[in-house]
N, C-alpha and C positions, 0 to 999 in steps of 0.2 A: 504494500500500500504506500503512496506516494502521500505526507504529510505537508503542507504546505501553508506559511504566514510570511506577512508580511513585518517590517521594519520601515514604516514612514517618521522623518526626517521632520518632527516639528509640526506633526499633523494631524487633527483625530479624522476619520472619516466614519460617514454612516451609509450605510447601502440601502437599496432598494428588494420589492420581493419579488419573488419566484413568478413568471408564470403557468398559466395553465395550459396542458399537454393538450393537445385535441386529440379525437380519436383516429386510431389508423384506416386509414383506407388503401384499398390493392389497387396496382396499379394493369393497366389494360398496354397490349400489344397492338401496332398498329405500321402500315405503308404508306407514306405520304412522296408521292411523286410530285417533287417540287425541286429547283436550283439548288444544290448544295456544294458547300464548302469543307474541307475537314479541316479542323486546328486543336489544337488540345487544351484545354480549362484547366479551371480550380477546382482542389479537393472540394470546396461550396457547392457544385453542382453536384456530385455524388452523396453529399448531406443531403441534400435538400432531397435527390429522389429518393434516397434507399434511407434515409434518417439513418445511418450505422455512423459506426467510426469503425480505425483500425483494426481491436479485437475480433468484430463480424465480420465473419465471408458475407461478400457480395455476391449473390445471386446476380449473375450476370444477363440472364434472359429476362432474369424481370425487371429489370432498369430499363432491357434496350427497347431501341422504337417512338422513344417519348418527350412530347414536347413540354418546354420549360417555358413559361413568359414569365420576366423578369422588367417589369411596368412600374414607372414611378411621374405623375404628376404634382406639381408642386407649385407653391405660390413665389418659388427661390427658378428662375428662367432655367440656369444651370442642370437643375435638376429635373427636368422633363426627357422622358426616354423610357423607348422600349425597345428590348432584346430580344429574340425568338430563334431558340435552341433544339434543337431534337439530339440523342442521345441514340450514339450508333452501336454495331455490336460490339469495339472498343471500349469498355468501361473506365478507359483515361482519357476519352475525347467527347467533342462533342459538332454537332452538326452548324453549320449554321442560316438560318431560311430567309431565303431572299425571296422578293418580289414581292412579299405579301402588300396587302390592301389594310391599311391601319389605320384607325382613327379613334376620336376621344368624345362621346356624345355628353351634351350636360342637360338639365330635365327638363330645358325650356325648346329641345329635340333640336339646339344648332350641334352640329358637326365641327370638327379641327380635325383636319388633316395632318397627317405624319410623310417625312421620304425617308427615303433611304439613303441615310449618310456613309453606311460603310456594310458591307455584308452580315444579313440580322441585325445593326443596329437602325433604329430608327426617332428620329428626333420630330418637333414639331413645325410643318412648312412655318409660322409664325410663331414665337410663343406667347404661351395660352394665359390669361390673365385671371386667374382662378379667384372662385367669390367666397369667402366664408358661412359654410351650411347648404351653400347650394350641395349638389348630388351631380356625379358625373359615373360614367362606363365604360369600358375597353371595347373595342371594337375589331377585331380582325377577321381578314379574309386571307386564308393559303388556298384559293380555290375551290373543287369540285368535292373536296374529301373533306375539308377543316373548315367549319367557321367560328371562334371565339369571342364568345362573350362574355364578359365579369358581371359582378353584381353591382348594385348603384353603390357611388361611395360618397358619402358625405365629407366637404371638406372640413377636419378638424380647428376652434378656436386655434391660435398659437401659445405657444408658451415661451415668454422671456430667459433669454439667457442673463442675470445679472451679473456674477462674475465668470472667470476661467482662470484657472492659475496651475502653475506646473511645480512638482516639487522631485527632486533628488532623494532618489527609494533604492533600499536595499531588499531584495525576497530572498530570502532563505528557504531553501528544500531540502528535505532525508529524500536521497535516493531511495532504488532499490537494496543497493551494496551497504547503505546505512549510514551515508556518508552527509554532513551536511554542505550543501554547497550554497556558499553563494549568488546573488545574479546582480548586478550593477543598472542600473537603470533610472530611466523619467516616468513618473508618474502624473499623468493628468485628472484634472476635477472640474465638476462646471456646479455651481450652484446656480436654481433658477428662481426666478420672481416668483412668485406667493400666489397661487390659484385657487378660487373660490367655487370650479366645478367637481362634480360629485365625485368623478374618478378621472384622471388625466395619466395618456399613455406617450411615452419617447421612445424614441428609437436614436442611437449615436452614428456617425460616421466622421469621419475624415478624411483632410488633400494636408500633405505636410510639403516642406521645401527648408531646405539648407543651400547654404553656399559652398561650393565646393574650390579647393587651390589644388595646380597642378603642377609641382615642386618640380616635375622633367619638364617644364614645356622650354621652349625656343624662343629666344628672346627677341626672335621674329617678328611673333605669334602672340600680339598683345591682346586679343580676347579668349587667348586658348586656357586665362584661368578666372575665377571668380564669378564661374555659372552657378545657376540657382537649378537646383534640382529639384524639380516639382512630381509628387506621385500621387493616386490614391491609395487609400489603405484595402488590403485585396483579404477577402474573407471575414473581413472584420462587422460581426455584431452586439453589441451593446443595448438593455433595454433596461425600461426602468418604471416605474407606476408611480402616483400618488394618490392617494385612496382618500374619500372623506376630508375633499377640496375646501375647507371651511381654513381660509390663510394657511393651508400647508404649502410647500416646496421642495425639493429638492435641494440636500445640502450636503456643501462637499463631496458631490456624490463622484468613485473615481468610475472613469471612465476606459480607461487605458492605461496599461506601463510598459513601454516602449523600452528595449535594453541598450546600455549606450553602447556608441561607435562612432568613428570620426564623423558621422555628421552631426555631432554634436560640438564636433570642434571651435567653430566659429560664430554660428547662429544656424539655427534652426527652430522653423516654425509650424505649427497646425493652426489648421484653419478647422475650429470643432465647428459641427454641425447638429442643431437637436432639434430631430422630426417629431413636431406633434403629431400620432399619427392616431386612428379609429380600434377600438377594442378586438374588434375581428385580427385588425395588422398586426395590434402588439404580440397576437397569440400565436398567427403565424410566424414571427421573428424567436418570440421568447423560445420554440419549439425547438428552431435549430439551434439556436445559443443553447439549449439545456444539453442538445445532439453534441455539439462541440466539445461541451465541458465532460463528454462523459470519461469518466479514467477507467474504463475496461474493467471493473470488479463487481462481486456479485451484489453493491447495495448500489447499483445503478438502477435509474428506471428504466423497463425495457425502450428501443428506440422504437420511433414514432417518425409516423407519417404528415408535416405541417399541410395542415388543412386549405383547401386553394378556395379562390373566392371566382373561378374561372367552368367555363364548361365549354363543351362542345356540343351549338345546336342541332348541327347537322347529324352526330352519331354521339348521345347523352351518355350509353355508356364508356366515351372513353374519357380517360382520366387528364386532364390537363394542367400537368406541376407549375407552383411558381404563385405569383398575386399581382393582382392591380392594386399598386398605394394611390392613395391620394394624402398630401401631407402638407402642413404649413411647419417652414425653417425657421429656426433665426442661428445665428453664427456669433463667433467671436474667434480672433484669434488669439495664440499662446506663443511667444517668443525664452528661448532659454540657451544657454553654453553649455561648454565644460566649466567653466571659470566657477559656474555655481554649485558645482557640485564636490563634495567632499572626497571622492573615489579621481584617479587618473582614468581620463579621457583620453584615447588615441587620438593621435593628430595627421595629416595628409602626410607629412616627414615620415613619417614612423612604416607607414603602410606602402611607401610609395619609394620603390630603391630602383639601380636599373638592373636589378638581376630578376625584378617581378616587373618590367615595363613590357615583356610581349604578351605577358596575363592582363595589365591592365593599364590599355592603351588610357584611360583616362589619368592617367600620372602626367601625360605632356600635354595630354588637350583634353579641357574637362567637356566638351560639347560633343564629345564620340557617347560621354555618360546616355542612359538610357535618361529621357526626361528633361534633359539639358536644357537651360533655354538663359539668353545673355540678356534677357528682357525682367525685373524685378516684379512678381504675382502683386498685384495691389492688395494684397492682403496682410503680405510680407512683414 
């Protein structure tokens, strides 16, 4: 058994609770003769269809065939998009469907159209200027065999971020071997403003960026250092409730701890994001967050199938993974060093010699980095 606490640096936190499991539902085989792409995903997509983790064999027959919509409107521009996945008989990859017909209906029956910006993804020809309470729906067409529809979603009030603050954390674990080890890292928190509804549901995400120096570059080559590394955070869910909205909030609640490494060198920044989202969504999210956290022993709960808020008109019995959000954001960002932190921080010097320069061309020029970009995030 793998024990596990934490050691924050100057800080009490309180958490949030548990959601609730929805029940499992089987999933249905199917042939969709439409454009496809192969590339390979994240362990996310194999949570989301089979709810396992590592311990579980994957049933490989019963993943493959199946479509994923991965749908999120929002009152933040950024945040409007939909993905559309099929899962092949590869259970490390996944499909991705082009050409489909998408749109976003709201209850006063006008229509927004979506294109296709990149293969499966699809963003809004304009974007959508979402109303609070109104009710909106997913709309797709993959042709003669699929038409998808969600259920109405109401757009959730928002919930304030009032602060965000990052602190230098130490986690301590007992291995297996019995050993305690420790792990070096940033710890984020967002406290929110004071809610007066009956029950208020979040959901967390993240885009981070550091500046990167390139100790080999050419002194040529004057923008080949001081890129700003921009990424999302990939698998990452975080949820949270507040129950019995009579002035409760959200306090100190952590969010993430991130382990250091030289992007912590110089600055680095998140930009947190906290989706007000509908009771239906928290439940879908909380499902795979409980899926993630599972550590493979026998006081686990069995895994579970997150419940979709999707169907298919055309053939009801098949199953269609994934959810249409509707959510209202608000954001803050979090700036921090090494310099704040009690533990040694690696530096670009350290990591960056020329006996490791054909491993990692970005020691001479940080813009080969994935993410690069010589332009500073206005978030920054």
């Amino acid at each position: 058994m793998k024990i596990v606490w934490f050691q924050t640096l100057g800080l009490t936190v309180s958490t949030a609770g548990q959601g609730k499991a929805p029940p499992k539902s089987g999933p249905t085989t199917f042939d969709l003769m439409i454009n496809r792409k192969l590339s390979y995903g994240p362990l996310f997509t194999l949570l989301l269809l089979a709810g396992c983790i590592e311990p579980f064999s994957l049933d490989v027959e019963r993943v493959s065939n199946q479509i994923i919509v991965e749908a999120i409107l929002s009152n933040h521009s950024e945040l409007q998009s939909v993905k559309l996945l099929q899962t092949p008989n590869d259970p490390l990859g996944f499909i991705e469907l082009e050409g489909a017909i998408v749109k976003v209906e709201n209850s006063n029956g006008i229509k927004f159209s979506f294109s296709e910006v990149a293969a499966g993804t699809y963003y809004p020809t304009t974007p959508i200027e979402i109303t609070n309470g109104e009710k909106y729906r997913l709309l797709v067409d993959l042709g003669d065999s699929v038409q998808i529809v969600s259920n109405w979603q109401s757009v959730p009030p928002p919930l304030k971020i009032e602060t965000a603050h990052v602190s230098p954390t130490i986690e301590q674990s007992v291995n297996d071997n019995g050993y305690l080890t420790p792990y070096y890292g940033f710890s984020y928190y967002v406290t929110s403003e004071y809610t007066n509804a009956a029950s208020t549901f979040v959901r967390y995400s993240y885009q981070s960026a550091y500046i990167m120096e390139s100790p080999l570059r050419s002194s040529l080559c004057w923008d080949c250092t001081g890129c700003y590394i921009v990424s999302n955070a990939k698998d990452f869910i975080k949820t949270a409730f507040v129950e019995n909205g009579s002035r409760k909030r959200l306090l100190n609640f952590q969010i993430a701890f991130i382990n250091s490494s030289y992007e912590y060198s110089i600055k680095k920044t998140l930009r947190i994001f906290q989706h007000s989202i509908n009771e239906d969504t928290y439940e879908y999210y909380a499902t795979i967050e409980q899926q993630k956290n599972l550590k493979g022993t026998i006081f686990d709960p069995p895994p579970a199938i997150a419940k979709t808020n999707l169907k298919d008109v055309r053939n009801p019995e098949r199953v269609i993974y994934g959810f249409f959000e509707v959510n209202s954001v608000d954001e803050a960002s979090v700036s921090t060093n090494g310099n704040s932190a009690p533990f040694a921080v690696r530096t670009f010097d350290e990591i960056c010699t020329p006996y490791n320069l054909y491993t990692n061309p970005q020691c001479a020029d940080c813009r080969v980095k994935e993410g690069a970009t010589n332009e500073r995030p206005h978030w920054f």
